[in-house]
N, C-alpha and C positions, 0 to 999 in steps of 0.2 A: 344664644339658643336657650330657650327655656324647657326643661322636658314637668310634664301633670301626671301626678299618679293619683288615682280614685282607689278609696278603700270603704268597707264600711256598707256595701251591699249584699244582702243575702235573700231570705224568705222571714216572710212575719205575715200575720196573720192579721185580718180587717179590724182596722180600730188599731194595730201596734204601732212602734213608734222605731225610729230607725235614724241615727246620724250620721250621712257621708263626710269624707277626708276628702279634702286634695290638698297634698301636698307638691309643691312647687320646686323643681330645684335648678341650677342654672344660674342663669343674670336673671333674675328675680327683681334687680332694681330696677330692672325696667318697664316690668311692670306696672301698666297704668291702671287695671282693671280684673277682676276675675268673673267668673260666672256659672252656674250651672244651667245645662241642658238637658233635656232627656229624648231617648225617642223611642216608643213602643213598636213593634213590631205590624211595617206595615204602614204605617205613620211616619210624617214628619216630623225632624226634629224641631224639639220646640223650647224658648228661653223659659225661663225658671226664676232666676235670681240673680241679682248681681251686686260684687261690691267692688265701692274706687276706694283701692289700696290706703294711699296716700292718707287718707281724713278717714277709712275706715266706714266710709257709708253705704248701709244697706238700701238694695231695694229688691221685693217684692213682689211679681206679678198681682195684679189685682183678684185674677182666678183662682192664685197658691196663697196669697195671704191669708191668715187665721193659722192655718194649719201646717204653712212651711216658714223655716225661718232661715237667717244667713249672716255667719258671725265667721269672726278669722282669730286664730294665733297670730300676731304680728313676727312673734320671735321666730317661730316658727315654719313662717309663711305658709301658713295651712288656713284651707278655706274651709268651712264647713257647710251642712246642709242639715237641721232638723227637720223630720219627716215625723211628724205629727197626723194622728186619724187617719192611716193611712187608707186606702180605696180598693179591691182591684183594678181599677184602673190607672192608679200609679204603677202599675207594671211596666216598667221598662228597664233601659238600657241607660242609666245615665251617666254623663257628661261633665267632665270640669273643660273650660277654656283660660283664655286670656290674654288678652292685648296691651299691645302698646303704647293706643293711642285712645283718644276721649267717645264721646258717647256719638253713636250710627258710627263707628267704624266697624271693623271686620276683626272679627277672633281668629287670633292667628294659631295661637296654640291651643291643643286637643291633649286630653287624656283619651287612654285606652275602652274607658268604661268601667261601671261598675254594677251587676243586674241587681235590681229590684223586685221582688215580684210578692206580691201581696195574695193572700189566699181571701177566701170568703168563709 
């Protein structure tokens, strides 16, 4: 069992800058992968970022890269999330996961959430 705790969300205002936590706790070694999700209200949730544990590599959505980044504590096992220029339309509800198993599988484990909500 793994359980994801998201920290590190609040209110900030257009153009601020904001970095989420997840931290992992659990069988953690079995962790093959983490990721961040979001989903604004009303909308679908949607991937964000994601890194494979093991070798520590980021990746980036095409449409968040520039302005979002994704780096981990190893020691730690905490994931993080730079939120860079942020929009209002980064508002939402976001998400840590994390699987088991390699890349098109399925996120098994969910964090609770963490809101974001960006002013103008």
């Amino acid at each position: 069992q793994v359980q994801l705790v998201e920290s590190g969300g609040g209110l900030v205002q257009a153009g601020g800058s904001l970095r989420l936590s997840c931290a992992a706790h659990g069988r953690t070694l079995s962790i093959v992968t983490m990721a961040w999700f979001r989903q604004a209200p009303g909308k679908e949730r949607k991937f964000l970022a994601a890194l494979t544990w093991n070798g520590g590599i980021p990746y980036v959505t095409d449409s968040m890269k520039g302005r979002f980044s994704i780096s981990r504590d190893n020691a730690k096992y905490t994931l993080y999330l730079q939120m860079n220029s942020l929009e209002p339309d980064d508002t939402a509800v976001y998400y840590c996961a994390a699987r088991r198993t390699g890349t098109g599988s399925q996120y098994e484990y969910w964090g609770q959430g963490t809101q974001v909500t960006v002013s103008s």
